[in-house]
C-alpha positions in Angstrom: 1.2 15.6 5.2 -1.7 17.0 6.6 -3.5 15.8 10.1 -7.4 15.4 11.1 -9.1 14.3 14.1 -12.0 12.0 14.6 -13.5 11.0 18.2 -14.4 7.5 18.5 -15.6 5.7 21.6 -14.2 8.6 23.7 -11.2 8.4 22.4 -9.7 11.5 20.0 -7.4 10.0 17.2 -5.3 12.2 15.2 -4.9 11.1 11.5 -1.7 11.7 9.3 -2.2 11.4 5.6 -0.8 12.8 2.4 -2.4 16.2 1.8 -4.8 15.6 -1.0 -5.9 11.9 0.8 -6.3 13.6 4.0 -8.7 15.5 2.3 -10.9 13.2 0.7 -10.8 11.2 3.5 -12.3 13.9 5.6 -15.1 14.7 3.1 -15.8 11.0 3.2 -16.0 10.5 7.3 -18.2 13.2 7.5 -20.5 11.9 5.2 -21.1 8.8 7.9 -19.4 10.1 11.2 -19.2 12.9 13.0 -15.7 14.9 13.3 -16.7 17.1 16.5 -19.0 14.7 18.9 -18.0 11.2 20.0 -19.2 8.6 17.2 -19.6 4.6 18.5 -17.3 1.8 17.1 -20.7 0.6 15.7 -20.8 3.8 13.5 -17.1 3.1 13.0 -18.1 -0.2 11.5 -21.1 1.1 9.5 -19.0 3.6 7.5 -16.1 1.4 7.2 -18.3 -1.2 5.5 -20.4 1.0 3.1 -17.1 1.9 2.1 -16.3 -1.3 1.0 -19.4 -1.7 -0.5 -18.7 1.1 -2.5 -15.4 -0.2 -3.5 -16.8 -3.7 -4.7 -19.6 -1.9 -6.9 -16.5 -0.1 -8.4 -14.3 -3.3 -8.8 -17.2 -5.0 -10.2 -18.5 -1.9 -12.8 -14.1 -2.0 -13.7 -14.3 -5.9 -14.3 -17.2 -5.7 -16.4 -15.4 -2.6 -18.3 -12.2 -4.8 -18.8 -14.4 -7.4 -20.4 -15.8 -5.5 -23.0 -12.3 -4.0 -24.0 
């Protein structure tokens, strides 16, 4: 297990996640948030939802995939 911290709103949370998800998932934060400085639940918001707009481009590109198989 491996641990990260992101500030949100003030408020530090500390993040426990299997090693190699920990580690994406910290690549990916700090593509939208900040890790050091305090980031707004708006920002919060923002990456979560690009996020899953990524995912549904994925699922979408995979259905289309499936089809054709």
């Amino acid at each position: 297990m491996a641990k990260f911290t992101v500030k949100v709103e003030g408020k530090e949370y500390e993040l426990e996640l299997q090693e190699d998800f920990a580690n994406y998932m910290e690549k990916e934060l700090e593509r939208s948030l900040s890790r050091y400085s305090n980031n707004s639940a708006k920002d919060l918001l923002n990456a979560y939802l690009k996020k899953c707009y990524e995912c549904f481009l994925a699922e979408k590109k995979l259905q289309n995939i499936l089809k054709k198989l």
